[in-house]
C-alpha positions in Angstrom: 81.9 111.7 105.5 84.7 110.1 103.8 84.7 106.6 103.1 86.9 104.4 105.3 87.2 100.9 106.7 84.2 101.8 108.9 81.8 103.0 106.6 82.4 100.1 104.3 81.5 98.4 107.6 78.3 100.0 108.2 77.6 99.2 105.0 78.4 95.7 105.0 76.4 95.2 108.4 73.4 96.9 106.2 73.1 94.5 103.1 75.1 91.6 104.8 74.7 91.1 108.6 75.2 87.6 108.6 78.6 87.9 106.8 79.9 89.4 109.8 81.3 87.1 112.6 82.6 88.5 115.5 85.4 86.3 117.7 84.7 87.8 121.4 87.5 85.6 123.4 90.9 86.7 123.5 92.9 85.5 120.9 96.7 84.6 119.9 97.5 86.7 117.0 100.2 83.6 115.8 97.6 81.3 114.0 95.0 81.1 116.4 93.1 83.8 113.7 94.1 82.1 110.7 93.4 78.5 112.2 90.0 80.3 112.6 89.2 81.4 108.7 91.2 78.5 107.8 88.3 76.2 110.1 85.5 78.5 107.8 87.2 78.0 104.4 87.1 74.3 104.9 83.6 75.0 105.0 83.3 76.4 102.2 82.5 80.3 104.3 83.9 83.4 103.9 82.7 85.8 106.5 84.0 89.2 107.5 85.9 88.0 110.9 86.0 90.5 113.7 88.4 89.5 116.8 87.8 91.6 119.4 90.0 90.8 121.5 93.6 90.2 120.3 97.4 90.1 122.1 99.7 91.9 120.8 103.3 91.3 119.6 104.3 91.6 123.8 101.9 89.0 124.8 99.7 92.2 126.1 95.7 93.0 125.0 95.3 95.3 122.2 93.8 98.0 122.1 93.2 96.9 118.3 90.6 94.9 117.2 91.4 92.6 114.3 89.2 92.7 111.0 90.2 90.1 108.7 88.0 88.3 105.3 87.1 91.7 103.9 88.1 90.5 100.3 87.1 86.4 100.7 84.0 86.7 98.8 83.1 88.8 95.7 79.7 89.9 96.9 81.6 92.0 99.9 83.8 93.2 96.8 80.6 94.4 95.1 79.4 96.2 98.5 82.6 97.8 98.6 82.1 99.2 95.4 78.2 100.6 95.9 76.8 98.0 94.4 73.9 95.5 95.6 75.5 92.3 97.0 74.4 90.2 94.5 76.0 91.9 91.7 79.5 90.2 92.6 79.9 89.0 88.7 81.2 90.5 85.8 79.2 94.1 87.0 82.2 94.4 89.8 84.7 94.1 87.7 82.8 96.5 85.0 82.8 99.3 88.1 85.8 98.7 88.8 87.1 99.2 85.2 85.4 102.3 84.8 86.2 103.5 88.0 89.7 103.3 87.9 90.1 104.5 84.7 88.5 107.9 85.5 91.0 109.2 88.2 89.9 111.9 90.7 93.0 113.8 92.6 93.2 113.5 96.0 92.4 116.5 98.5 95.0 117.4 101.4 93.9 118.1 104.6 95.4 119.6 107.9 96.6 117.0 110.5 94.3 118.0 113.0 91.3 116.7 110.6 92.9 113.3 109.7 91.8 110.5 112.0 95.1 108.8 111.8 97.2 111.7 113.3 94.8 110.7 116.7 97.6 109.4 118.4 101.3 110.2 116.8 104.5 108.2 117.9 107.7 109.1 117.0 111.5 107.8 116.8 112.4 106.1 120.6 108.7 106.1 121.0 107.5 103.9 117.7 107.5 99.8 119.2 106.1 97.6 116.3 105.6 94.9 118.9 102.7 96.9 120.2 100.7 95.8 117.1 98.7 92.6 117.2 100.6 91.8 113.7 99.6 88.1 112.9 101.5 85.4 112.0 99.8 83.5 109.4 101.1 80.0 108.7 103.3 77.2 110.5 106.3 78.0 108.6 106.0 81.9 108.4 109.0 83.1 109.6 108.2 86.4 111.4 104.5 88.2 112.1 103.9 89.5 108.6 102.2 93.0 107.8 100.5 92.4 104.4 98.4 96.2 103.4 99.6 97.9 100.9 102.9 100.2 100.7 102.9 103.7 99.5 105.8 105.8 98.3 106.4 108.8 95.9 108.4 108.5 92.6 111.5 109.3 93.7 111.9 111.8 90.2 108.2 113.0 89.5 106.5 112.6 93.1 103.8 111.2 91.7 102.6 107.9 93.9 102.6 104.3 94.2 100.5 101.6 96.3 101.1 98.2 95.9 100.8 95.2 98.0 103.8 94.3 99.9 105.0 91.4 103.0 106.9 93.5 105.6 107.9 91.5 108.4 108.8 92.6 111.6 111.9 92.4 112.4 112.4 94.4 116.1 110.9 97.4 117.4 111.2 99.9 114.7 112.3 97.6 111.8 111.0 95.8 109.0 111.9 93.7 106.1 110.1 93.9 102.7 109.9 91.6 100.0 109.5 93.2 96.6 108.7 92.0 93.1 110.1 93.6 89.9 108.1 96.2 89.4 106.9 100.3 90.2 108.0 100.1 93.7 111.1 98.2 92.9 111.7 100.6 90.7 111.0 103.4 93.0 113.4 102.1 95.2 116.3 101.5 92.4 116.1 105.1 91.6 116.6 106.6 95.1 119.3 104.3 95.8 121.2 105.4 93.3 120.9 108.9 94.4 122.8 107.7 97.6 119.1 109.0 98.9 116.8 106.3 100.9 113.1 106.0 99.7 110.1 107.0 102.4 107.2 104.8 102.4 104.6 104.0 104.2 102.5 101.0 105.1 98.6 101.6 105.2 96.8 99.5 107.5 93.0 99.7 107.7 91.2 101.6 105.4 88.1 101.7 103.1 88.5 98.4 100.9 88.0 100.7 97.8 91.5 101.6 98.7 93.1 98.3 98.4 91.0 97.6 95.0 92.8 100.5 93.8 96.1 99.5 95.0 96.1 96.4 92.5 94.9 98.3 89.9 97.8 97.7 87.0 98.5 101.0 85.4 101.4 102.7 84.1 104.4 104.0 85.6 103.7 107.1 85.3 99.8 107.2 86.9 99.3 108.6 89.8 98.0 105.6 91.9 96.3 108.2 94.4 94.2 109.4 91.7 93.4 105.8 90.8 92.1 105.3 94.1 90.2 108.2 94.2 88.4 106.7 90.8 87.6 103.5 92.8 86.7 105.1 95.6 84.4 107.4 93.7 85.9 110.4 95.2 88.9 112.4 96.4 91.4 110.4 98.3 92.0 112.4 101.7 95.9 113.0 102.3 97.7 114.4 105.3 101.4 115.5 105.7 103.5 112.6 107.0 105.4 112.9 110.6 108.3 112.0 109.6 108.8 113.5 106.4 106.1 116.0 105.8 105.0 116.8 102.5 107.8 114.8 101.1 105.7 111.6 101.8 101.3 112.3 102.0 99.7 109.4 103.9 95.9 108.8 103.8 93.8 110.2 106.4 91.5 108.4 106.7 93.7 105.3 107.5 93.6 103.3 111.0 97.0 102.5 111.0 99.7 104.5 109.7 103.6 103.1 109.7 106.2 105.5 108.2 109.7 104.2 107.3 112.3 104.6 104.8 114.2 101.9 102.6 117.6 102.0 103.2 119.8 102.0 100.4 122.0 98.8 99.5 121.4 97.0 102.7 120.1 93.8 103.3 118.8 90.9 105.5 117.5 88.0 105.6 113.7 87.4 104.8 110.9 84.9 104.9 109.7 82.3 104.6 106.1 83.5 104.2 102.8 81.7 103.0 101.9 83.5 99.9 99.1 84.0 97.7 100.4 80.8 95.5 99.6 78.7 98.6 103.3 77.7 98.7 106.1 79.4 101.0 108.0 82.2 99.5 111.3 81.2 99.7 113.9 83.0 102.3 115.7 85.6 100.5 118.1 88.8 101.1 115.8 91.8 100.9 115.8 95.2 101.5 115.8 96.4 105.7 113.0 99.6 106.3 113.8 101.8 109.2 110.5 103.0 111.0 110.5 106.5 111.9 106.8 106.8 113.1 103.4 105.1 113.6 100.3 106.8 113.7 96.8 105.7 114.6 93.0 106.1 116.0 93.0 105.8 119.2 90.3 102.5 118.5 92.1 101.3 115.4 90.7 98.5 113.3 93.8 96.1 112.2 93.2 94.9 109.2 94.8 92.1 108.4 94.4 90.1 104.5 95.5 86.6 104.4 97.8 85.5 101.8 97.1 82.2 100.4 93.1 82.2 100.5 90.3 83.8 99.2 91.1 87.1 101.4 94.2 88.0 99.3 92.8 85.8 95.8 89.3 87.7 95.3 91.2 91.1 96.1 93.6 90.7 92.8 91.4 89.2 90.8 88.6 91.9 90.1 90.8 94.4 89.4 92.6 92.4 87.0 89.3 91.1 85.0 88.8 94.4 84.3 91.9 95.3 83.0 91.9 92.3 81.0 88.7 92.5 79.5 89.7 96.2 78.2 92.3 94.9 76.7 91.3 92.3 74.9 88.2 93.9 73.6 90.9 96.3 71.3 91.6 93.3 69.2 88.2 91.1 70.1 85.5 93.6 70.1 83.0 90.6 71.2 84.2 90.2 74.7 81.4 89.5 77.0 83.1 88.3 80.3 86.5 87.6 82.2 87.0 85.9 85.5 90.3 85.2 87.0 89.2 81.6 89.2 90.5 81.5 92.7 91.2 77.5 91.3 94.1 79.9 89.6 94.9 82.1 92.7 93.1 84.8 90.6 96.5 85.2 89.1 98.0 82.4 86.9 94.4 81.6 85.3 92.2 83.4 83.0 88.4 82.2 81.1 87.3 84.9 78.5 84.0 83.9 77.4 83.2 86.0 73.8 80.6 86.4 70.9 82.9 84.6 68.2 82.0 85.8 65.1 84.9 84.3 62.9 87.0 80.7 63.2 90.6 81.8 65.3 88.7 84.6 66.9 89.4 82.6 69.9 93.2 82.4 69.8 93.2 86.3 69.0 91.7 86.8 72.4 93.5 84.7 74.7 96.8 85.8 72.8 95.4 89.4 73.5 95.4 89.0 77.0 98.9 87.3 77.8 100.7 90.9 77.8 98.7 92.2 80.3 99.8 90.2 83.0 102.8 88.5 83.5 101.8 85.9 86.3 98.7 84.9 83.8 100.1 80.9 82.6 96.6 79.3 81.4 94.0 81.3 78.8 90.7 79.1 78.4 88.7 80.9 75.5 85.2 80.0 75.8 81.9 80.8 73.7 79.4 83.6 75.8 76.6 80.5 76.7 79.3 79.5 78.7 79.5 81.2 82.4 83.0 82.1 83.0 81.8 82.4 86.9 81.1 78.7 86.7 84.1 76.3 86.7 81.9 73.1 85.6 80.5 75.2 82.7 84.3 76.1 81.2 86.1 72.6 82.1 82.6 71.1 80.2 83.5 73.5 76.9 86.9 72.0 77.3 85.9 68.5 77.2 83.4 69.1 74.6 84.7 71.9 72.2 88.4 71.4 72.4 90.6 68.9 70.3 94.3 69.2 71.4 96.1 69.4 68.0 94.0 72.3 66.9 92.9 74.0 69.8 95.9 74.1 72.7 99.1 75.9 72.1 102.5 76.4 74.3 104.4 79.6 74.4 107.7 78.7 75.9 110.3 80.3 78.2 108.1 83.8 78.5 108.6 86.1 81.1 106.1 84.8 84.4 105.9 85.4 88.0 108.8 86.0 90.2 106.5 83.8 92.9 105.1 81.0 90.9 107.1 78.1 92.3 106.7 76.1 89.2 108.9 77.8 87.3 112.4 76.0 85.9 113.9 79.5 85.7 113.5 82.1 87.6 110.0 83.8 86.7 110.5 82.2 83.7 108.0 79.9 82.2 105.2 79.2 79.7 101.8 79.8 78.9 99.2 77.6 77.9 96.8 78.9 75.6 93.3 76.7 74.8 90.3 77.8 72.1 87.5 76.2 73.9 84.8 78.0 71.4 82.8 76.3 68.7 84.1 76.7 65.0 81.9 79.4 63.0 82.6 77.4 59.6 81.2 74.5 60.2 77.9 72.8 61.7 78.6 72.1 65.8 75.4 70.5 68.0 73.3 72.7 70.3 73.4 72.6 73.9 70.2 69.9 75.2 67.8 73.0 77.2 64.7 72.7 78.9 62.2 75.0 76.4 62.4 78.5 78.2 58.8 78.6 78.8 58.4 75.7 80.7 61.4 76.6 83.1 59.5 80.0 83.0 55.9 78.8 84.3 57.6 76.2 86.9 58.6 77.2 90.3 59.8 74.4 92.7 58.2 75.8 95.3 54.4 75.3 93.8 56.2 71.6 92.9 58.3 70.6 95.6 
């Protein structure tokens, strides 16, 4: 069997029952769901949310149930990715490095094997409002679609998924926000062609998929075969409906929305809660014409919150790893990378390593700025230090770090397009700070209770 949003399930329900809650009244998809996870986050919990039984965009009962908080906590990550649930440190990101880096092509299947061809609508028949799309926050300005977006290089063919907002905008119409990069691109080059560019918007699928989507690789990968690495093995495709071969959709999706970018035009779009935990601005942005939605006939919504752990955890494992790979070319001691959700898992980076000589430090946090342009703050810390544990780096900063040799600004560098503390436009700077011991020169050792001891007592032959 394929993996897919319900075999991760099964899965999940195997190593982690109690993560799963299910929501069996019916529910508002505008922020009654999110007033629900947002309700758990203030309690500090993260489970898997199941709503049963949600309206749609008409005001009518789904046939879609909801699934929400797949990617608020890293132990679900780590299930998603084979491993035991406790494994949710660096080891998930490790996977996830050397999974994504060995790329397995994807396999195409007929349509009468691919779950989401189950149901097929087409032109006068597609009605977005049919979806139980959720509005998220109290200043959102439309329900939001937030999967990921695929679409084939416009010149080579080969294929992009990235996470994108798409609000909906009327029956068969969408508006999608877009940062700077591949499928920006992507875009720029069919447009000048006079030529729209087919996409498609994935909803529901195994959460391997969406790991893969934020992997940060070159233009010219073929993000398919990334997700295949993820996934472990071949990512099932199936001809589109609206444009065939021309655009491959993955089977084993709930929820497929086809569409096409329409070249030079424009409308407005937002605001919309984003993963900064401030409103994305309103902007002019680029219209998407439906041309077909297909689904299972019980489809699983899934929906990832912006703003919160959901949409936090999801781009920050992908983007230790990375990180970590890249740093070790210059830093060979590297032992661990975390990107803190205190950061959004975006704008902050602790890189614990085995310093072996004095500047070793800077060297690695200088390493790691290119790899990332949204990353602002680099806290270099020795490897006693648990980069998982935010006491244990902010105590290496108070104790190992003396500003005038150990902090350093690098000004008016290229940042991120959302960060809404930038003077320019995804302009800012980055904050660099050597929290490691010097080599060269004697440094106290940490107080410890001896190992032994700790060893031989257990509280509960004590307490």
């Amino acid at each position: 069997m394929a993996k897919d949003l319900r075999s991760f399930l099964r899965s999940l329900e195997t190593q982690m029952p109690e993560d799963i809650v299910r929501v069996k009244r019916e529910i508002n998809p505008r922020f009654e769901i999110t007033a629900i996870q947002q309700h758990l986050e203030n309690e500090n919990r993260f489970p898997l949310l199941l709503c049963e039984r949600v309206k749609n965009l008409n005001g009518e009962l789904s046939p879609f149930q909801v699934v929400t908080n797949v990617f608020a906590s890293r132990e679900k990550c780590a299930v998603a990715l084979d491993l035991p649930k406790d494994s949710w440190r660096m080891e998930t990101s490790y996977t996830f490095a050397q999974r994504s880096g060995q790329r397995v092509k994807p396999v195409l299947i007929d349509k009468a094997e691919a779950p989401v061809k189950e149901v097929i609508r087409r032109g006068a028949a597609v009605d977005l409002r049919e979806l139980p799309v959720l509005t998220h926050h109290a200043m959102d300005g439309y329900p939001y679609l937030v999967d990921a977006v695929v679409a084939p290089d416009p010149d080579t063919g080969i294929y992009n998924s990235s996470h994108h907002r798409m609000l909906v905008r009327g029956k068969d119409e969408l508006g999608l926000w877009m940062s700077p990069r591949h499928l920006w691109d992507y875009c720029r080059r069919a447009w000048n062609k006079g030529q729209p560019l087919p996409v498609a918007h994935v909803i529901g699928h195994h959460p391997g998929f969406y790991l893969g989507s934020e992997a940060l690789v070159a233009m010219e990968a073929d993000e398919y075969e990334v997700i295949g690495g993820v996934l472990d093995e071949p990512l099932r495709l199936v001809a589109s409906e609206a444009y065939g071969d021309s655009l491959l959709v993955p089977a084993d999706a709930e929820i497929i929305i086809e569409g096409e970018v329409i070249p030079h035009r424009r409308d407005a779009e937002g605001p919309f809660g984003e993963f900064t935990g401030y409103y994305g601005p309103q902007r002019w942005s680029p219209v998407v014409r439906v041309k077909a939605v297909t689904y299972r006939r019980d489809a699983c919504y899934l929906n990832i919150l912006a703003g919160h752990p959901d949409t936090a955890i999801l781009g920050g494992i992908p983007k230790e790893a990375g990180i970590c790979e890249e740093v070790k070319k210059s830093v060979p001691g590297v032992r661990a990378v975390h990107f803190p959700i205190s950061g959004c898992c975006r704008f902050h980076a602790y890189i614990a390593i085995d310093k072996q000589v004095d500047g070793e430090g800077k060297v690695a946090a200088i390493a790691a700025l290119p790899y990332h342009d949204e990353l602002k703050l680099v806290i270099v810390v020795d490897k006693d230090i648990d980069v998982f544990n935010e006491r244990e780096v902010l105590w290496a900063v108070a104790t190992r770090v003396q500003a005038s040799e150990s902090v350093d600004i690098i000004r008016g560098v290229r940042g991120g397009s959302l960060d809404p503390s930038s003077t320019v436009h995804a302009v800012g700077d980055k904050l660099l700070i050597d929290a490691t011991k010097p080599v060269s020169r004697p440094f106290p050792e940490r107080i410890q209770v001896p190992e032994a001891v700790m060893r031989a007592i257990r509280l509960a032959d004590w307490l």
